[in-house]
N, C-alpha and C positions, 0 to 999 in steps of 0.2 A: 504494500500500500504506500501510500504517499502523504504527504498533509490534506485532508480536505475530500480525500475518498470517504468513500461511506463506508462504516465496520458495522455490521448487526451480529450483535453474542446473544445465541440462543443455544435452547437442549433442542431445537428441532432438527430431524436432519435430513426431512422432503422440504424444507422452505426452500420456494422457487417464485423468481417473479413471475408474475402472471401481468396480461394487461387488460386494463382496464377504460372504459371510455365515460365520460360523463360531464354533460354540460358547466358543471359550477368549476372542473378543471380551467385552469387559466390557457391561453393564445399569445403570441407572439403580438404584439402590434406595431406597427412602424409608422414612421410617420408620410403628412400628408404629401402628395406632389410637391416638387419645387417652387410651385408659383403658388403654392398655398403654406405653404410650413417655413416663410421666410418670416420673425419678428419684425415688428413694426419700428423699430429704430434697423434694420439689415432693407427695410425697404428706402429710407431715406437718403442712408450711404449710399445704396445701389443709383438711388435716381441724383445724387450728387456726383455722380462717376467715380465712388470710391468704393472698393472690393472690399466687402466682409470679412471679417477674420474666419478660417474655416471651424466649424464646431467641432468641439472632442467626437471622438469613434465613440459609439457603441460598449460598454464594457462586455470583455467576454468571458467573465467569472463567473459561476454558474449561483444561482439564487439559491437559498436557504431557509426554507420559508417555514414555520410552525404555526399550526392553530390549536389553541388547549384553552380549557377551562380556566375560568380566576381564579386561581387558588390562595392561600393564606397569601402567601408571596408578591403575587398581583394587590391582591387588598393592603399590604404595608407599604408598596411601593405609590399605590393613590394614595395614602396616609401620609406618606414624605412629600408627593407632590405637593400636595394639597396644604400642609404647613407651611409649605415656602412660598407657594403662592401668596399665602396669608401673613406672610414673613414672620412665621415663631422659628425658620433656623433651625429644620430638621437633620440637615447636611446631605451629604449624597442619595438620590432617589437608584438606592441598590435593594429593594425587599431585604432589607437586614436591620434588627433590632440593635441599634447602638445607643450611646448612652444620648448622644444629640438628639434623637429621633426620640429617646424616654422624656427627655428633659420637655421638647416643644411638646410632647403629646399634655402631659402637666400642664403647662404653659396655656395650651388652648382650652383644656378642660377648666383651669383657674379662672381663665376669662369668660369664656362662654358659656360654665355647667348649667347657669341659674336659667339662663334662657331657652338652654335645650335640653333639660336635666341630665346633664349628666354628673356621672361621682368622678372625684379627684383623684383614682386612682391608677391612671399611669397606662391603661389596659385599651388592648384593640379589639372593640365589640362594633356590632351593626349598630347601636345607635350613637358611637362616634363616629364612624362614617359617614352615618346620614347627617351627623350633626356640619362634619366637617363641607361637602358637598352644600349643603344649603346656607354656611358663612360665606363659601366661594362664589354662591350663585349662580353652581352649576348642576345638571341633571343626574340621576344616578347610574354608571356605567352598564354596558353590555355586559352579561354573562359570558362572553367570551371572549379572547384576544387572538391578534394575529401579529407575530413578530415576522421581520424581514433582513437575514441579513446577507453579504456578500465580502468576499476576500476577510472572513474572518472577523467582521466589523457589525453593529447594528446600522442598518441601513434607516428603516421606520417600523412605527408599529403601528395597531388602530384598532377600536374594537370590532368585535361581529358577533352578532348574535347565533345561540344554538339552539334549536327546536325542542322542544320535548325533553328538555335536560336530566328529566327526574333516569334518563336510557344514558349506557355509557356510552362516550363514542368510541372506545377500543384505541388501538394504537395500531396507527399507520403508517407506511411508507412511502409515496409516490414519486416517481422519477420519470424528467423528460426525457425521452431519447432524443438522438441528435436530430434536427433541424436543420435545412439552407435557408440562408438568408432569405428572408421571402417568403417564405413560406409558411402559411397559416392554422394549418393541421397538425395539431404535433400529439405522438405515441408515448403515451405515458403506461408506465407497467409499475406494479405495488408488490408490497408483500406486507400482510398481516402479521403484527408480533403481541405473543403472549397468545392465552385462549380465548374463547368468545363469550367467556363468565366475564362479569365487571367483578369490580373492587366493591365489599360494602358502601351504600350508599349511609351515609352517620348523619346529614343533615332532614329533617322531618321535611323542611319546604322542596325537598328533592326526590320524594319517593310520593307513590303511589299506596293510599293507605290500604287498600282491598289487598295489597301482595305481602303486609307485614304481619308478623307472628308474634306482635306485642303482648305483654301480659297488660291488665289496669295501671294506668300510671308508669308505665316503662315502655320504649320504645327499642326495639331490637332492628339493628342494622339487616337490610335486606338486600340479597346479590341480585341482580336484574342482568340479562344477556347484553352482551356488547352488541354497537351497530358492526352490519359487517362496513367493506369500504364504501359503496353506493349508498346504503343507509346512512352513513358517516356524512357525507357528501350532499344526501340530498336534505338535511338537517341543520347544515352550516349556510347563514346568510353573509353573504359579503358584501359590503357595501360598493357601490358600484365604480365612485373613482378610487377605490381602494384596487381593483379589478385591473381598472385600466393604468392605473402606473405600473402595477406587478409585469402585464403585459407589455408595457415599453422596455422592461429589464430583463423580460424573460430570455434564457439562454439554453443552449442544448446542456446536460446535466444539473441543471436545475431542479428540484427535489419540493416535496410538500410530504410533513411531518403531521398527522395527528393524534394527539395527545389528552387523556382526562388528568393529566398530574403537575399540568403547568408547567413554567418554568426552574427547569434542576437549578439546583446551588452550583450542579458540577458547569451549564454553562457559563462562563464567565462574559463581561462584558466586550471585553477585546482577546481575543488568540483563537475562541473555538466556535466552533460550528454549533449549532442545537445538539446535546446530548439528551435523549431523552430515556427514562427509566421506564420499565416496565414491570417491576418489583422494586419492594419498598422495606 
């Protein structure tokens, strides 16, 4: 292997890609004709008789794209956002509980508990979230996320919503196969990892209460089947210019990762690709 191939460790040992076709899979897109895809200060040069600078190439690093549930992770990372926005001084927005990130949570809860009751203890619950989103004046996020990155780097992220949440989406693989320039079709083949049991569902607003085996006053975790890949697929909403940038960047070995366990500790922010777990 090389830096930046793909490694899947599993105990299976028929896993074979297979392919797959499916509308919400991403397309190449290029841009428009010459006389149309020229900026409106590249039209002014031109009609002053002075030649454009030529634009950068295409990059031709293959994309790396994850879509996974919010996980704890996701929620302390909008928790750091969301402080500094407000500027309590959380420090870095890494989903990691440090002492900056303790201190501003204090800090907000000090100043705002009485108005959004909250207690002054330091803790990340739903209704400091809600508390915090609604100081910011802003909505409360999708149930899902979608990172993007290339050569190693965060590219962007955004959220997208997932259907039916209380179903896991299983964990997947998807990879473009090579592509010419131009060309608009592109063969993507998967492979399914782990089995097609989910992971106990532990949160009550995520299950289906006719499938649990609760006693009075206790709630028991319930396994529900994973989607396969097309169920996975047809369940994820993407937003649509979220769609169309992917597709200006898309490249031949370009990959799409789905995930219920969010973002690993093991990805880091700069050196690696999406590592994603499939046991815990």
């Amino acid at each position: 292997t090389k830096r930046g191939i793909h490694v899947v460790i599993t105990e299976k040992k028929d896993l074979a890609p297979q392919p797959v076709h499916h509308d919400a899979l991403f397309a190449p897109r290029y841009p428009a004709p010459k006389d149309y895809d020229l900026l409106e200060s590249e039209r002014v040069l031109m009609a002053a008789g002075v030649k454009p600078e030529k634009r950068a190439a295409r990059e031709t690093a293959p994309l790396r794209i994850l879509i996974t549930r919010r996980t704890g992770r996701e929620r302390l990372m909008d928790v750091q956002r969301l402080l500094n926005e407000l500027d309590f001084g959380a420090g870095d927005v890494d989903g990691w509980m440090g002492p900056d990130t303790a201190r501003a949570i204090r800090r907000f809860q000090k100043t705002y508990g009485e108005a959004y009751g909250l207690a002054n203890d330091g803790l990340v619950t739903d209704a400091l979230l809600e508390a915090l989103y609604r100081a910011a004046g802003r909505p409360a996020p999708e149930n899902g996320h979608i990172y993007v990155r290339q050569n190693f780097r965060q590219v962007f992220d955004a959220p997208v919503t997932i259907l039916k949440p209380e179903i896991p989406l299983g964990y997947h693989l998807i990879t473009a196969q090579h592509f010419e320039p131009g060309q608009e079709d592109v063969r993507w083949l998967y492979v399914t990892l782990g089995d097609m049991q989910g992971e106990p569902q532990r949160e009550a607003s995520l299950r289906d209460p006719t499938k649990t085996t609760d006693t009075p006053g206790h709630e028991t975790p319930v396994q529900l089947p994973s989607s396969d890949v097309r169920e996975a697929l047809d369940r994820i909403v993407i937003p649509q210019e979220v769609r169309v940038r992917i597709g200006k960047m898309l490249t031949p070995g370009s990959s799409l990762a789905i995930s219920d366990s969010g973002l690993s500790k093991e990805t880091h922010p700069k050196g690696t690709d999406f590592i994603v777990l499939t046991r815990h």
